[in-house]
C-alpha positions in Angstrom: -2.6 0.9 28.9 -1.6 -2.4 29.8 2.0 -2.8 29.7 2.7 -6.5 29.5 2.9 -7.1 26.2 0.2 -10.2 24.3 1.9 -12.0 21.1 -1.8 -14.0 21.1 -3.9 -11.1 20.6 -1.2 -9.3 18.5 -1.3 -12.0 16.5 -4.9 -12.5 16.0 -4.9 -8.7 14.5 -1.9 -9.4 12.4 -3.8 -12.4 10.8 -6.7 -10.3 9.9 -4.1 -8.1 8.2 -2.5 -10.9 6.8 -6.2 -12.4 5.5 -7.1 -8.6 4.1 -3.6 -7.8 2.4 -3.7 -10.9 0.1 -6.7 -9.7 -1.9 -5.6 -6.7 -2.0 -2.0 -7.3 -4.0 -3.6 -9.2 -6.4 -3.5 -5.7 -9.0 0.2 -5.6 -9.7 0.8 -9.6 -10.5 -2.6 -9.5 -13.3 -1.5 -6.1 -14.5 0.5 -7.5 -17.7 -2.9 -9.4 -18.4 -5.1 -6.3 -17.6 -3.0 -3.9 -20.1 -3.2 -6.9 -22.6 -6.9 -7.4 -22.3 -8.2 -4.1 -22.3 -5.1 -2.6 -24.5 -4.1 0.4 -22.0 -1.0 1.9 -21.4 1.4 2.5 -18.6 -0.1 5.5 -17.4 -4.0 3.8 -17.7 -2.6 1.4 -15.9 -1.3 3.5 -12.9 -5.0 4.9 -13.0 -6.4 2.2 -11.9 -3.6 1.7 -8.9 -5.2 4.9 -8.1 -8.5 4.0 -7.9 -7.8 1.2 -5.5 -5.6 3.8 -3.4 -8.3 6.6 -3.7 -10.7 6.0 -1.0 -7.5 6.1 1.4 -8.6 9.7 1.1 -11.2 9.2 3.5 -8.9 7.4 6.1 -8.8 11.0 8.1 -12.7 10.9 8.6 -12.9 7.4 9.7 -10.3 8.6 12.5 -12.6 11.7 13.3 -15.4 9.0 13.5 -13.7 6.1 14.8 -15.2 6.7 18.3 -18.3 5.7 17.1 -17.5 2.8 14.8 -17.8 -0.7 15.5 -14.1 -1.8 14.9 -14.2 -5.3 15.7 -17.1 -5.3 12.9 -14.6 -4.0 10.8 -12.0 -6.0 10.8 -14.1 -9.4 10.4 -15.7 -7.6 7.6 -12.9 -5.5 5.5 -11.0 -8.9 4.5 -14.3 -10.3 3.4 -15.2 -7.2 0.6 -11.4 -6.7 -0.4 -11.5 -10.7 -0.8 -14.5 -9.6 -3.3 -13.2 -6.9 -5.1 -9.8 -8.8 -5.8 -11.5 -11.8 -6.9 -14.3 -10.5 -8.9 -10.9 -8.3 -11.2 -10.5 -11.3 -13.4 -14.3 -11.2 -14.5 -15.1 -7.7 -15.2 -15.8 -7.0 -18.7 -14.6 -3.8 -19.3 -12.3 -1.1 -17.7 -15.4 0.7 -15.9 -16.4 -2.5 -14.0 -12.6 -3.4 -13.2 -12.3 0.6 -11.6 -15.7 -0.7 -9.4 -14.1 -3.5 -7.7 -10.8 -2.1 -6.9 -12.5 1.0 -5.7 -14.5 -1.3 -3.3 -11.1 -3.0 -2.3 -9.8 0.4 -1.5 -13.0 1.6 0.6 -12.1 -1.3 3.0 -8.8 -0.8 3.1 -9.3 2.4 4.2 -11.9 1.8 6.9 -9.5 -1.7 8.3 -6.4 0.0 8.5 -7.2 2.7 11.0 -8.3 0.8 13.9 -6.1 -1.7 13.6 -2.6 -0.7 14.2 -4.4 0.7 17.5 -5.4 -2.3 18.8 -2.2 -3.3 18.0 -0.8 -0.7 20.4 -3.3 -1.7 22.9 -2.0 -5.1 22.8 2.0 -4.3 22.6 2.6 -2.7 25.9 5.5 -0.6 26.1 7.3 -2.4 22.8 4.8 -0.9 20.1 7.4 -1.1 17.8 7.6 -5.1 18.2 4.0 -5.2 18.0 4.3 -2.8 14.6 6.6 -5.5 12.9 4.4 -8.3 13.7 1.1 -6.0 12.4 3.3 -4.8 9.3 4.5 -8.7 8.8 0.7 -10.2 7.9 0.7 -7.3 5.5 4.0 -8.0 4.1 3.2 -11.7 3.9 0.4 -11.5 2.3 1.5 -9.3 -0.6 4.7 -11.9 -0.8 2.0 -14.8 -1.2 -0.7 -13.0 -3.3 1.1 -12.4 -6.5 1.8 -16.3 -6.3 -1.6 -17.1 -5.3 -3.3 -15.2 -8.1 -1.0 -15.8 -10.4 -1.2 -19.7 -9.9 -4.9 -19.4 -9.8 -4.6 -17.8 -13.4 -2.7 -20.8 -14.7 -5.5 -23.6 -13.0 -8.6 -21.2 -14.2 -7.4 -18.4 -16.5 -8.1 -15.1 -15.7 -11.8 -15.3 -15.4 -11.6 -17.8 -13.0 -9.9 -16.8 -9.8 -13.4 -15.5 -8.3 -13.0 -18.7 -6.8 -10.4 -17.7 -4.5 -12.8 -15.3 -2.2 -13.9 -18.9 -0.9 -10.7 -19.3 1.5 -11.9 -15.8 2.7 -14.8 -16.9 4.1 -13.6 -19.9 6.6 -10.7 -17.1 7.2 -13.1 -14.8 8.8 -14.9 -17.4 10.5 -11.8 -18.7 12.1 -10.8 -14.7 13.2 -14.2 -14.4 14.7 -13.6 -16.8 17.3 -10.3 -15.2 18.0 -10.7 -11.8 18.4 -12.2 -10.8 21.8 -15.9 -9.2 21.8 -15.2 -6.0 23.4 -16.0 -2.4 22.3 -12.2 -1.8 20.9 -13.4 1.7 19.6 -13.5 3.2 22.7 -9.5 3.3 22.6 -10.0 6.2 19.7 -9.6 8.5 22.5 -7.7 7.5 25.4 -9.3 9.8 28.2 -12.3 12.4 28.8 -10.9 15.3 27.6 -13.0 16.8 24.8 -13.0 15.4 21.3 -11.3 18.4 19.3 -9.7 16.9 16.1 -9.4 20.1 14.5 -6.6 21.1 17.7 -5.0 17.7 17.2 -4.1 17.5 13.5 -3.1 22.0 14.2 -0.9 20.7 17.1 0.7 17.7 15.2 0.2 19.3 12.0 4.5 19.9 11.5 5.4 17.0 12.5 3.2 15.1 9.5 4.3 17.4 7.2 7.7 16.4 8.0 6.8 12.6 7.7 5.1 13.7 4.4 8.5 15.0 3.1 10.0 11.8 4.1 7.8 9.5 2.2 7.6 11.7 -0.9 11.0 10.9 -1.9 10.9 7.4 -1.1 7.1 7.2 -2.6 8.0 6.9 -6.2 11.0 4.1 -5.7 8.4 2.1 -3.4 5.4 2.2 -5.7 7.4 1.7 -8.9 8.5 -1.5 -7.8 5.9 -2.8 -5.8 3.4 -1.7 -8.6 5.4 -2.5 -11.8 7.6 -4.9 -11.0 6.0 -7.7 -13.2 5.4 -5.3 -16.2 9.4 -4.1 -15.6 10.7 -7.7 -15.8 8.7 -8.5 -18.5 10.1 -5.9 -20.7 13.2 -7.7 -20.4 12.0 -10.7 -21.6 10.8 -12.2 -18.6 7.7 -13.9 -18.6 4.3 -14.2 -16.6 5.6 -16.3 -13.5 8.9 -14.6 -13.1 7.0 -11.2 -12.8 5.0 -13.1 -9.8 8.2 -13.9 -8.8 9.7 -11.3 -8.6 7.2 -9.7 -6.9 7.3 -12.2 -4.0 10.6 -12.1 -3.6 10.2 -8.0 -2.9 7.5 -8.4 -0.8 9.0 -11.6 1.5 12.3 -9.5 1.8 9.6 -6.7 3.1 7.6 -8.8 5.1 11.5 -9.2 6.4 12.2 -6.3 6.6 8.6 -4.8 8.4 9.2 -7.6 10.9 12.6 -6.6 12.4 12.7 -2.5 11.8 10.2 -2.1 14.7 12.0 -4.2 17.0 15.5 -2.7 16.1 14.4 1.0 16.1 13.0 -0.4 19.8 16.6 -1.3 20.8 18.8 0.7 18.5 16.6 3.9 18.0 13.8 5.2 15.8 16.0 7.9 14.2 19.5 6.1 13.9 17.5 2.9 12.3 15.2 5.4 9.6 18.8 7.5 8.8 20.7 3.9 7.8 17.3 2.6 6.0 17.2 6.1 3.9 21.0 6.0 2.5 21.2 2.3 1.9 17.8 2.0 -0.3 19.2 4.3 -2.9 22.0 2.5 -3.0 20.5 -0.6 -3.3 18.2 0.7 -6.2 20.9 1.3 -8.4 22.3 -2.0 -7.9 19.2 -3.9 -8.9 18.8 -1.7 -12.4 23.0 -1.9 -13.2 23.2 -6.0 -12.3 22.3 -9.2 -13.9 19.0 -11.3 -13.9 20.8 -13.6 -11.3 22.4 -11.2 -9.0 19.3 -8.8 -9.4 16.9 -11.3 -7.0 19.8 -11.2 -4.7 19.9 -7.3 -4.5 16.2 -7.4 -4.7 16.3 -9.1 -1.2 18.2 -6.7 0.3 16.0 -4.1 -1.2 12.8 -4.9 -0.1 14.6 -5.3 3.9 15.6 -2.1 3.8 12.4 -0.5 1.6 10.2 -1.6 3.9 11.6 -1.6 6.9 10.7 2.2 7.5 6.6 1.5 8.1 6.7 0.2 11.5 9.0 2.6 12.9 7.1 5.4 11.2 4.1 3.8 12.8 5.6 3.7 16.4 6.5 7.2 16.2 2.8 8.1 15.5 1.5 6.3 18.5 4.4 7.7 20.5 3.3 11.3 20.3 1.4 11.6 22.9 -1.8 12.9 21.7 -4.8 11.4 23.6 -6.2 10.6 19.7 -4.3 7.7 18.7 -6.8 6.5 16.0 -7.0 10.3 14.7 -3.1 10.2 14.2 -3.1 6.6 12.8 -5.8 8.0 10.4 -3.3 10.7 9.3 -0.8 8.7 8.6 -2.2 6.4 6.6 -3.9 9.1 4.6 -0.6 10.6 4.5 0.8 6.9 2.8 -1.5 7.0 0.6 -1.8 9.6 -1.0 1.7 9.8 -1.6 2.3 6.3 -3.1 -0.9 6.9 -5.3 0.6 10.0 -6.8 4.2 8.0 -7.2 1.9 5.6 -8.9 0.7 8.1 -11.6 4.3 9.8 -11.6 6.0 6.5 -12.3 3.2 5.5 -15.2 4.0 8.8 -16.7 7.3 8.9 -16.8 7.5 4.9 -17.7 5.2 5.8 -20.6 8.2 9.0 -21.8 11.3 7.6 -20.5 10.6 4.0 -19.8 10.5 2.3 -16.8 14.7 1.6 -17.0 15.1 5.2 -16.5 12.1 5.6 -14.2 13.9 3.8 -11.7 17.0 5.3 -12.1 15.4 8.8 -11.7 13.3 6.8 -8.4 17.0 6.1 -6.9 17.8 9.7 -6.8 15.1 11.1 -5.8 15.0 8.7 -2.8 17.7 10.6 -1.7 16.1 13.2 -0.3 14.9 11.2 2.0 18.0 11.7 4.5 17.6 15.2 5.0 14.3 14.3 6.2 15.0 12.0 8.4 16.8 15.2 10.4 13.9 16.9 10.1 12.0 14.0 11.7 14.0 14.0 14.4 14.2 17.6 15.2 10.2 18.1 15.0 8.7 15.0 16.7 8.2 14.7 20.2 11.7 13.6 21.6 10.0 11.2 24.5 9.4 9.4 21.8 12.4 9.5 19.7 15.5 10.7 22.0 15.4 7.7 24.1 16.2 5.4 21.4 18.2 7.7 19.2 21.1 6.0 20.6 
């Protein structure tokens, strides 16, 4: 692997991320319209987060099969049908039709975001984790800008209307194909000649997932509540449409933040000394935004999304720092792994929104979150120290 690291071409895959990730938080802004248009309730409503998350499922088999997929194909292409599918929301005429286009936006979601964060890794050198925050930092952008996008598109066009903005998408991905360099990036799914066993890599690495799995349970269902119901929360007290959007941005900039630097700390300061300090300060944090007032809540809520989100990258460094010769296999597993667990803290925190209410949801997400430390322990004990020891500090 090249070792110098390239902020061009690190870039150029960030953008794409940044291009696909717009469309794709454009659910949790239109939510409060959705539930009012087709008359659903919290936990309908977590459904169809679901569905968008669902083909994630799949994200292990397109690592097994990376090798033979055209990834540069892929990312032009992914942005382009999640642009689609996010667009297209405001003009389906009933539930069923609404389910088809965020399932599309979740099957290329699933197929962009396992290449990618290798070619990232191609592209970082030996500071992966600085190359992480820049990948995680289009994401995070883009769901800071989405919910203001959409949201200002709803107030030029009305809901029906914002098909119009899968027209940027377009000169987007015309702009990225020039960019990004023609060269067969799928051959960096396996990274020598050994024989392509996946079954022996996800065995071998098989503890140390489950370990990342108990991680991001417990911080699953404070994450997804807020990311997911953050407009519907501030609207039951009072707020209205464009505060929720808001709101929202406000989270997701503080993130964007917050995915930018955690890589690039955990590079100086170490992997598990920077996930230990994220994992007791979000908690705390979380209990502050629910206890405070309106004003001091977007303050806390800054904080918040710098420490919430933070954890990504470094969890993403530590995959690619494992040293199995499968990189887009264990990328795959991880984000199957993310997932899946934010989808079910989706429908946990739609449940328990529709029998507690989503005040006491996200007190009960607060604690739980606490768990998290434990894991961190865990984490540290189980994965492969040449990749965590030396910057544990």
């Amino acid at each position: 692997m090249n070792k110098q690291y390239q902020p061009l071409r690190v870039l150029s895959i960030s953008s794409a991320h940044f291009v696909h990730d717009i469309y794709s938080s454009f659910l949790p802004p239109l939510l409060p319209l959705l539930i009012e248009k087709f008359g659903i309730s919290l936990s309908a409503a977590s459904v169809l987060s679901l569905i968008q998350r669902l083909p994630s499922l799949f994200s292990i088999i397109v690592g097994v099969f990376a090798h033979r997929l055209p990834w540069r194909i892929i990312i032009l292409s992914a942005p382009l049908l999640t642009a689609f599918g996010g667009s297209m929301m405001g003009m389906a005429p009933n539930i069923v039709i609404l389910g088809i286009f965020l399932f599309t936006i979740g099957i290329s979601s699933a197929i962009f975001h396992v290449p990618a964060p290798v070619m990232i890794k191609e592209y970082s050198g030996s500071r992966i984790g600085k190359g992480m925050s820049y990948y995680m930092l289009g994401g995070e952008t883009a769901r800071m800008l989405g919910p203001l996008l959409v949201v200002g598109a709803v107030s030029l066009w009305g809901l029906e209307g914002i098909w119009r903005l899968i027209l940027p998408a377009f000169v987007a991905t015309f702009i990225l194909s020039l960019v990004i360099e023609k060269k067969p990036f799928e051959k960096l799914a396996i990274n020598d000649d050994k024989e392509f066993k996946w079954q022996l890599t996800l065995k071998k690495y098989s503890g140390f997932f489950a370990i990342v799995t108990l991680f991001l349970v417990f911080r699953a269902v404070m994450k997804s509540s807020l990311s997911t119901f953050l407009p519907v929360y501030m609207g039951q007290k009072g707020n209205n449409l464009f505060i929720g959007a808001v709101s929202l941005s406000i989270l997701q900039i503080a993130g964007a933040f917050g995915s930018f630097i955690g890589g690039s700390i955990s590079d100086k300061w170490g992997r598990f000394n920077t996930l230990l300090s994220v994992a007791i300060v979000s908690p705390i944090l979380m209990f502050l935004f629910i206890n405070v007032g309106t004003t001091l809540q977007f303050f806390v809520l800054l904080l918040l999304g710098v420490v919430l989100y933070s954890s990504t990258p470094i969890l993403l460094a530590l995959v690619q720092e494992q040293g199995s010769n499968q990189p887009a296999l264990m990328n795959a597993s991880f984000t199957t792994i993310n997932f899946i667990t934010g989808a079910l803290a989706v429908l946990a925190t739609g449940f328990l929104g529709d029998l507690l209410g989503l005040d006491l949801t996200y007190k009960l997400s607060a604690f739980l979150s606490l768990g998290s430390i434990p894991a961190v322990f865990l984490i540290r004990k189980k994965a492969n120290h040449t990749g965590i020891e030396k910057r544990s500090g």
